[in-house]
Legacy VTK file of the C-alpha trace (Angstrom):
# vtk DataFile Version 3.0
C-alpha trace
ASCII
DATASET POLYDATA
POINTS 470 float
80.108 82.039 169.911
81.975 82.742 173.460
84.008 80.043 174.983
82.217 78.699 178.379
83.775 79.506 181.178
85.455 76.922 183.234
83.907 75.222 186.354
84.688 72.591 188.944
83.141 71.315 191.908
84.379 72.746 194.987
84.747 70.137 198.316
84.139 73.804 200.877
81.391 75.249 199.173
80.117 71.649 197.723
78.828 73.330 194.538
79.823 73.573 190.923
81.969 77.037 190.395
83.705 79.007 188.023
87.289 79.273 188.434
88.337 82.572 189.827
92.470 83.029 190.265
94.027 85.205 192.401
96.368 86.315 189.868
95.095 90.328 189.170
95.366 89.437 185.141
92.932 86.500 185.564
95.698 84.149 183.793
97.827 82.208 186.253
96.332 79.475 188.249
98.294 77.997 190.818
98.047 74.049 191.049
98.810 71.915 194.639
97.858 68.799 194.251
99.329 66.395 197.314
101.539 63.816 196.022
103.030 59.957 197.121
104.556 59.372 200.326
107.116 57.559 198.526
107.689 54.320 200.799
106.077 51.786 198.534
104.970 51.642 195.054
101.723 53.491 194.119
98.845 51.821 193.534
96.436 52.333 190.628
94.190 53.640 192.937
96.261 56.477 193.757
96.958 57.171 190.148
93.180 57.305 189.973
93.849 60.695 191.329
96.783 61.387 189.290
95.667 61.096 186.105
92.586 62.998 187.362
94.787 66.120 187.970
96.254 65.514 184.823
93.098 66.382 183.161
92.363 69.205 185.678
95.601 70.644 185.134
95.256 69.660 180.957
91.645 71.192 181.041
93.015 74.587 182.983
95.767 75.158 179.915
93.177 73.961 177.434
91.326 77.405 178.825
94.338 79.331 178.266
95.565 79.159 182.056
99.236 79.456 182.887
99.641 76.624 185.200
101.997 76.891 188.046
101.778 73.232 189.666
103.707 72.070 192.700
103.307 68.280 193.732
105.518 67.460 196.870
107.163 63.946 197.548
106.523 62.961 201.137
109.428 61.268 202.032
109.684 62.125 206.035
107.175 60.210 207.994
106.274 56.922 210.291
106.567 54.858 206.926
108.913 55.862 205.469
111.418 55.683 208.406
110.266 52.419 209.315
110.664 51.072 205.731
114.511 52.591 205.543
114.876 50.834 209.088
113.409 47.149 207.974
115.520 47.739 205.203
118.663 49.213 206.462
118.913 51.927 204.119
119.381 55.477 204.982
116.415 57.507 204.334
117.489 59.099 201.618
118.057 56.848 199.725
115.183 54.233 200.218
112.802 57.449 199.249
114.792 57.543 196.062
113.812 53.914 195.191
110.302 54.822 195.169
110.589 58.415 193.940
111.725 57.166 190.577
109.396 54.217 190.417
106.703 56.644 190.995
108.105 59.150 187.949
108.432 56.224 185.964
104.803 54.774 186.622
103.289 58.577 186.131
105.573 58.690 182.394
103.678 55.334 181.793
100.233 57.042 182.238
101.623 60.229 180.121
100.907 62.314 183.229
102.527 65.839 182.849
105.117 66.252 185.700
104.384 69.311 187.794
106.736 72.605 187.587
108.375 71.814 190.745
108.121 68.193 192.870
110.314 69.050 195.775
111.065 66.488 198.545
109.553 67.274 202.115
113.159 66.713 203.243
114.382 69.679 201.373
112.305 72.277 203.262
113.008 71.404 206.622
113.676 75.307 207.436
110.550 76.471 206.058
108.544 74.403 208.272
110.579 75.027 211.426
110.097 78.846 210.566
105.957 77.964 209.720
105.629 76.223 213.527
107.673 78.948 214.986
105.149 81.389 213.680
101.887 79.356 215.407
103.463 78.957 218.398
104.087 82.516 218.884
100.400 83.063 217.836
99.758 80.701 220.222
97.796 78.441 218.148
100.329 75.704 218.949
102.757 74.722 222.174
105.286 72.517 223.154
104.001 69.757 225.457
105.911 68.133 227.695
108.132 65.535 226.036
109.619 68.591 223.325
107.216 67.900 220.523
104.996 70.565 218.986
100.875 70.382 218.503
98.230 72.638 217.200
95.761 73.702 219.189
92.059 72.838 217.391
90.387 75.123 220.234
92.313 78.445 219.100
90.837 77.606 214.732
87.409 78.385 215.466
86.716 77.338 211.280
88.016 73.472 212.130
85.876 71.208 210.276
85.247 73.721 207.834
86.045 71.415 204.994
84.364 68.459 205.525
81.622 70.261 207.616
82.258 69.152 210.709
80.983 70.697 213.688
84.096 71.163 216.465
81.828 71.566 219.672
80.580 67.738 218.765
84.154 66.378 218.022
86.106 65.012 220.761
89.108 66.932 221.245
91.531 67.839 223.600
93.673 64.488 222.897
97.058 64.610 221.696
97.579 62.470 218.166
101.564 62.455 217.684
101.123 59.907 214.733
101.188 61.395 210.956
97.831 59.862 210.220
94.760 59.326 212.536
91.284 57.785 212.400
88.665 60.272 212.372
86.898 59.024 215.924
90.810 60.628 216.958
90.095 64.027 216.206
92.577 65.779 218.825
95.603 68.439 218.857
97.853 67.135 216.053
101.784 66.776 215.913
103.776 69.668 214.201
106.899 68.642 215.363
107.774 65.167 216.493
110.147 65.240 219.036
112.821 62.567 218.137
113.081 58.851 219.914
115.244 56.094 218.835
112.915 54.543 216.575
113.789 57.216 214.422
117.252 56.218 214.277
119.553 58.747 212.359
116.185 60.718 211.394
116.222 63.994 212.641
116.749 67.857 212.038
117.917 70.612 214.987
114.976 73.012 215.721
114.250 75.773 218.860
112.467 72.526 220.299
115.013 70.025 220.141
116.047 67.535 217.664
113.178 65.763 216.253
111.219 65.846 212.389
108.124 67.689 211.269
104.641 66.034 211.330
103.365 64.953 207.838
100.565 67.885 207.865
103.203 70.651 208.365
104.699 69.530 205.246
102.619 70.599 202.506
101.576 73.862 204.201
104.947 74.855 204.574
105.868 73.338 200.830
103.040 75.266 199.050
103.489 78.618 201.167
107.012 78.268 199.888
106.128 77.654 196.191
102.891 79.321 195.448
102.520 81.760 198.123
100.427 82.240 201.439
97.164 81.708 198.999
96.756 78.791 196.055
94.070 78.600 193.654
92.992 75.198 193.468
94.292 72.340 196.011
93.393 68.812 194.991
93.941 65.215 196.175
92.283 62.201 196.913
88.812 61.977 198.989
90.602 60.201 201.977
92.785 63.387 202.561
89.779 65.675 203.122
90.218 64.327 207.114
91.945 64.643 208.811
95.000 65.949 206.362
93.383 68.600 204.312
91.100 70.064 207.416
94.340 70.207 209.287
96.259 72.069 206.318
93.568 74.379 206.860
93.960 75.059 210.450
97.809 75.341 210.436
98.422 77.663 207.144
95.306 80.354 208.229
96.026 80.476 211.947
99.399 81.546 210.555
98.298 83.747 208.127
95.106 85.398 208.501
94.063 84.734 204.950
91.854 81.818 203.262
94.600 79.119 202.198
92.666 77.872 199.601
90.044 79.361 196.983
88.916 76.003 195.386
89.212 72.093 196.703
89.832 69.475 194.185
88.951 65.679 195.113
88.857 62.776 193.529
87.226 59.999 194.922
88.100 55.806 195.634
89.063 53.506 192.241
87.288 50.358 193.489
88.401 46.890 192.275
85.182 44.630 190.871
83.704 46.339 193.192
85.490 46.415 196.411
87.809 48.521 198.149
91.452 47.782 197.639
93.205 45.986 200.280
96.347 43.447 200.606
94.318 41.220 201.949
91.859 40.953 199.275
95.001 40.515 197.192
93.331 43.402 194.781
95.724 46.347 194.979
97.679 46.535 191.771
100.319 48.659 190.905
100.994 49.660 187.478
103.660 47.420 186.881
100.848 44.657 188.046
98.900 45.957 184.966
101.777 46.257 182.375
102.925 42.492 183.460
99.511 41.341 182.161
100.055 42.767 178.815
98.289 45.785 179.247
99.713 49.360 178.117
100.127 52.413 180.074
97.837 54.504 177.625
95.264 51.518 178.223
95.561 51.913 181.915
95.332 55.968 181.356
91.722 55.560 179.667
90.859 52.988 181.708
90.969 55.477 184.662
89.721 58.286 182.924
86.596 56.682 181.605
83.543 55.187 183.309
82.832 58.179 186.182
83.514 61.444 186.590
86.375 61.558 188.770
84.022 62.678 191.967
82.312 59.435 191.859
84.164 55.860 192.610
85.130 54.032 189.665
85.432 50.389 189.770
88.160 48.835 187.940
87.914 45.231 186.143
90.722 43.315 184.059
87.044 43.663 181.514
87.475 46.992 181.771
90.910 47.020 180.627
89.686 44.824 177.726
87.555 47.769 176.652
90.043 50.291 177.058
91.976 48.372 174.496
88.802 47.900 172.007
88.089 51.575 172.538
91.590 52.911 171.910
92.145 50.571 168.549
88.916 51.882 167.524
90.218 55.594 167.745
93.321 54.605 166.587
92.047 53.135 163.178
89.907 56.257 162.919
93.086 58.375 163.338
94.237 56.832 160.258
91.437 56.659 158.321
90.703 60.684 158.981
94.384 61.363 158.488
95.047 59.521 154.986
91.829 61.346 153.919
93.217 64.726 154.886
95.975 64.287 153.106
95.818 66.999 150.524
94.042 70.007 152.013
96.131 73.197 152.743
93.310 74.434 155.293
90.834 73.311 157.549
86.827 73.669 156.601
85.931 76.701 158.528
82.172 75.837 158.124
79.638 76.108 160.964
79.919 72.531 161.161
83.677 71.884 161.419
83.933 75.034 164.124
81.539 73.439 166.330
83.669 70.502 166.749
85.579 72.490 169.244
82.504 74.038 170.590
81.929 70.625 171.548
84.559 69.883 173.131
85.033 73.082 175.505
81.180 72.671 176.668
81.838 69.095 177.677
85.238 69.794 179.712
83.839 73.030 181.511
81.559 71.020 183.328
83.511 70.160 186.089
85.613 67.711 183.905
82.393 65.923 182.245
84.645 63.371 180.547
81.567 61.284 179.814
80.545 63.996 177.807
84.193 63.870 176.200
84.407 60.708 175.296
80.881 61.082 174.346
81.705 64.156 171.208
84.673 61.984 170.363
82.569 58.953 169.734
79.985 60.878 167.974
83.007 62.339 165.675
83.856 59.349 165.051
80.653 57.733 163.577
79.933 60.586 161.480
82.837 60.894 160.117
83.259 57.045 158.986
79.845 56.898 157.656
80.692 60.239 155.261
84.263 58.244 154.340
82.480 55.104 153.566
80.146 57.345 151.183
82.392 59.020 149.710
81.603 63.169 151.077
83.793 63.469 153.762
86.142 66.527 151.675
89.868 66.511 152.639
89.395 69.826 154.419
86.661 68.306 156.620
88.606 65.516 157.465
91.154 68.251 158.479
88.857 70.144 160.480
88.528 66.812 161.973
92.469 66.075 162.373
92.827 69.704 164.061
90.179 68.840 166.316
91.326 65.609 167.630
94.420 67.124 168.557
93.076 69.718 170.240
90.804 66.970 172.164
93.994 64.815 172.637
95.598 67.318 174.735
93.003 67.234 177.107
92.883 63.568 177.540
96.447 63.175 176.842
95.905 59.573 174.743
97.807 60.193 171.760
98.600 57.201 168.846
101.192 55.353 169.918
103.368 54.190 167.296
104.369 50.363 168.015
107.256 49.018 166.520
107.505 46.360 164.768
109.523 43.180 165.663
112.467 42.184 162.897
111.026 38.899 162.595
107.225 40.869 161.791
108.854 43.237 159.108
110.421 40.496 157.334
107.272 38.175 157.095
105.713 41.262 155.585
108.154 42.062 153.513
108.208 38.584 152.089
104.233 38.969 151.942
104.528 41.824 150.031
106.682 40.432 147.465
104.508 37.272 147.240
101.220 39.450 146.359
103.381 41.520 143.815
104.262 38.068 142.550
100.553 37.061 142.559
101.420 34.269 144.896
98.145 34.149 146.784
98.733 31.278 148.336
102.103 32.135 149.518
100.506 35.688 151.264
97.517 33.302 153.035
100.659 31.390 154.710
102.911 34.842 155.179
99.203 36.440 157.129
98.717 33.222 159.058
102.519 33.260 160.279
102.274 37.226 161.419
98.548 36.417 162.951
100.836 33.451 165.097
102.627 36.396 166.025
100.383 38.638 167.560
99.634 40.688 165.198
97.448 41.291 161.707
97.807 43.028 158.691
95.237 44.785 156.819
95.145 44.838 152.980
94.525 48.341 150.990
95.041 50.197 148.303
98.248 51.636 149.742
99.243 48.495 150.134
99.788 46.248 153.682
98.584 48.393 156.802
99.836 46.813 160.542
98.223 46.413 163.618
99.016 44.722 167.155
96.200 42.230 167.639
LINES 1 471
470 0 1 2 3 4 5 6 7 8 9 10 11 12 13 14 15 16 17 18 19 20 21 22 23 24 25 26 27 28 29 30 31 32 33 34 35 36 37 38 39 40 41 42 43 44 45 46 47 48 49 50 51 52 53 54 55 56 57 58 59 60 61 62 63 64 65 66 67 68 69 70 71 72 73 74 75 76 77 78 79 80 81 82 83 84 85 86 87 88 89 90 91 92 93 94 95 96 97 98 99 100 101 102 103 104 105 106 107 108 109 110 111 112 113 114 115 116 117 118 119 120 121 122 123 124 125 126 127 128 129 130 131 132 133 134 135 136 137 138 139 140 141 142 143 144 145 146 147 148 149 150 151 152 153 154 155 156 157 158 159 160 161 162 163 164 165 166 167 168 169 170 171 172 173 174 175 176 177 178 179 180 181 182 183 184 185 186 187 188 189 190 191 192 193 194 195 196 197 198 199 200 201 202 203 204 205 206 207 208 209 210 211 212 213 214 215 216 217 218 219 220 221 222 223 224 225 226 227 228 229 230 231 232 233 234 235 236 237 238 239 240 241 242 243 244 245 246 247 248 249 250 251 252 253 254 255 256 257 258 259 260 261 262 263 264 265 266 267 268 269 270 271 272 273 274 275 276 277 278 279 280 281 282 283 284 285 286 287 288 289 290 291 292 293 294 295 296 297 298 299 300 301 302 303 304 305 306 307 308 309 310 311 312 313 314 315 316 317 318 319 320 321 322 323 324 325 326 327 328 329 330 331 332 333 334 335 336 337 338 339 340 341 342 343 344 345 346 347 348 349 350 351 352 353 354 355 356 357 358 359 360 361 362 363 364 365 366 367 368 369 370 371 372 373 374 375 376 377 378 379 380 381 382 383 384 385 386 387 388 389 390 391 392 393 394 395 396 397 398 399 400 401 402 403 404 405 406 407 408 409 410 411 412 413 414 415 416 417 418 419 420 421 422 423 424 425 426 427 428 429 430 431 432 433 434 435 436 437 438 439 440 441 442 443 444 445 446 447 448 449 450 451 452 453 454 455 456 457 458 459 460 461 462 463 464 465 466 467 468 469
């Protein structure tokens, strides 16, 4: 039976479609996906959208796509230079501080790092060059105080992405901050001409000294990396407008050509049902998460599951609970179908045992159905424990099985984790084990109770003492 193709909803066309690269051999797919503007620590709700281009990018390689996946660190804008300033640090290095948190919080998660995550700061040319271009195309122009705008009236398409229609907007405003509401629609900033709340901020350029807008950035970073044309762009919903719409304008006025073939969003993580806020005092990062005992890998399903990532998914500390439940219950299968592999020097090749990764590429190629997913796994999993608990489950079926959860796994990117086990743990079950060989029963009721105290319980079989975290 063919493979399905591929297909993900598209934010311009606002249909499900396949994916068609640019590359001539149909095999390379290039992969933008915006990332942190690294003056704080990320929040879980913007590693909603992480993880969810984790299992875009997962999905396209699944399909036999060569991914070629940029992911730029913003760390030139208003908040970042105001955070170096409160905290007297050069720019530079108060970036770094949150750079690292960030590629230690996405490690966490198991999200795969991109092929390149340049700094903003480190193409500084490329965007001069980019604004250059528009202004000699006269889609942008220097206003009076030596900063740069684009000029909405010369992109006839602006709105195109979220639909908007540009005779109703109100333009004709300047906006010289990096981000805007969208009742602010108006010429945006390409070059920020530099004051002395910028302090030692600032980069020579035909206009003066002064910085690059935050829009400018990622049009100029991608154009770099991936060419004048990408494949898919993705990013959270709140970047659709005015971010993404301006992208738009800035990288085709320059070049003539359709920046983008397919738009990738993932909408808002919710907390028990609100929107995040510091006021609310609901926005966690992950570190808020792992201080309450949670695991990354719990945190990973937790956003993965529940909604398809175009649809808002509320997060709850229950949630988290049943991330936990579900992962220990996939985990004990994992052992169970392993041990009863053991053995068998090929996989069944039956109907039944190939269909298993039918399964599996019908429910991804539907725009991401992880439902679905989750779904085949969880069916897997019950029939596969009911034919172990009878006794028909052949160690070449439970191979197919194996073969198919990893190639399932790579998708969702879950994995076993292998815990270790504290000293003080290992010797309690070593003295168990020697009191049950001793047919001190009384003695191993004691030795279970003291590793239970412990946080964790032990499992009698006939391989002897199996381990868990409780």
């Amino acid at each position: 039976m063919p493979r399905p193709a591929f297909q993900l909803y598209n934010t311009m066309t606002r249909a499900v479609g396949p994916i068609v690269p640019l590359d001539p051999a149909g095999k390379r797919v290039t992969l933008y996906v915006c990332g942190p503007t690294i003056y704080d620590y990320a929040h879980i709700g913007n590693f909603r959208t992480y993880v969810a281009g984790d299992l875009l990018r997962r999905a396209l390689k699944h399909f036999d796509y060569q991914v070629d996946h940029v992911m730029q660190f913003t760390d030139v804008d208003d908040k970042t230079i105001r955070g170096s300033r409160e905290k007297n640090l050069p720019l530079r290095e108060y970036t770094a501080i949150y750079r690292e948190a960030f590629l230690k919080d996405a490690k966490e998660l198991n999200i795969q790092v991109a092929e390149r995550t340049p700094n903003a700061t480190e193409h500084i040319p490329a965007m001069i060059a980019l604004i250059q271009k528009l202004v000699d195309k006269k889609a942008a122009y220097v206003s009076d105080d030596g900063s740069v705008y684009f000029r909405i009236n010369a992109f006839p398409k602006y709105g195109c992405l979220c639909h908007l229609d540009l005779a109703n907007l109100m333009t004709g405003a300047r906006v010289s901050q990096d981000e805007y509401e969208k009742e602010g629609v108006g010429d945006f900033v390409l070059w920020k001409k530099w004051v002395a709340a910028d302090g030692d901020v600032g980069w020579d350029s035909p206009w003066g000294k002064g910085r690059p807008g935050w829009h400018i950035e990622c049009s100029a970073l991608s154009m770099e990396h991936l060419g004048s044309q990408i494949d898919i762009h993705g990013g959270g919903t709140d970047l659709r407008f005015p971010h993404h719409e301006n992208e738009i304008a800035q990288s085709e006025a320059a070049t003539g050509l359709p920046f983008v073939r397919h738009w990738f969003h993932v909408e808002h993580l919710l907390v028990d049902g609100q929107k995040m806020s510091k006021s609310l005092r609901n926005m966690y990062t992950v570190r808020d998460v792992l201080q309450r005992g949670y695991s990354g890998r719990e945190l990973r399903y937790a956003l993965l599951s529940g909604a398809n990532y175009a649809k808002n998914l509320n997060f709850t500390w229950q949630g988290m609970d049943d991330a936990r439940t579900a992962l220990a219950r996939i985990d004990e299968w994992h052992k169970r179908i392993k041990a009863a592999a053991t053995g068998a020097t090929a996989a069944d090749e039956s109907a039944a045992s190939l269909n298993l990764f039918q399964s599996i590429d019908e429910a991804i190629a539907q725009d991401l159905n992880i439902n679905d997913l989750l779904g085949t796994l969880f069916t897997w999993i019950r029939t596969s424990n009911k034919a172990l608990d009878e006794g028909t489950l052949t160690p070449p079926q439970a191979l197919a099985y194996l073969q198919a959860w990893d190639r399932l796994d790579a998708i969702l990117g879950l994995g076993e984790v292998a815990v270790a086990i504290p000293p003080e743990v290992q010797t309690l079950i070593d003295e168990r084990a020697a009191a049950r060989q001793a047919k001190n029963f009384a003695k191993s009721d004691e030795l279970r109770k003291a590793i239970e105290a412990l946080g964790w319980k032990v499992k009698d079989t006939a391989k002897g003492q199996e381990l868990s975290k409780s």
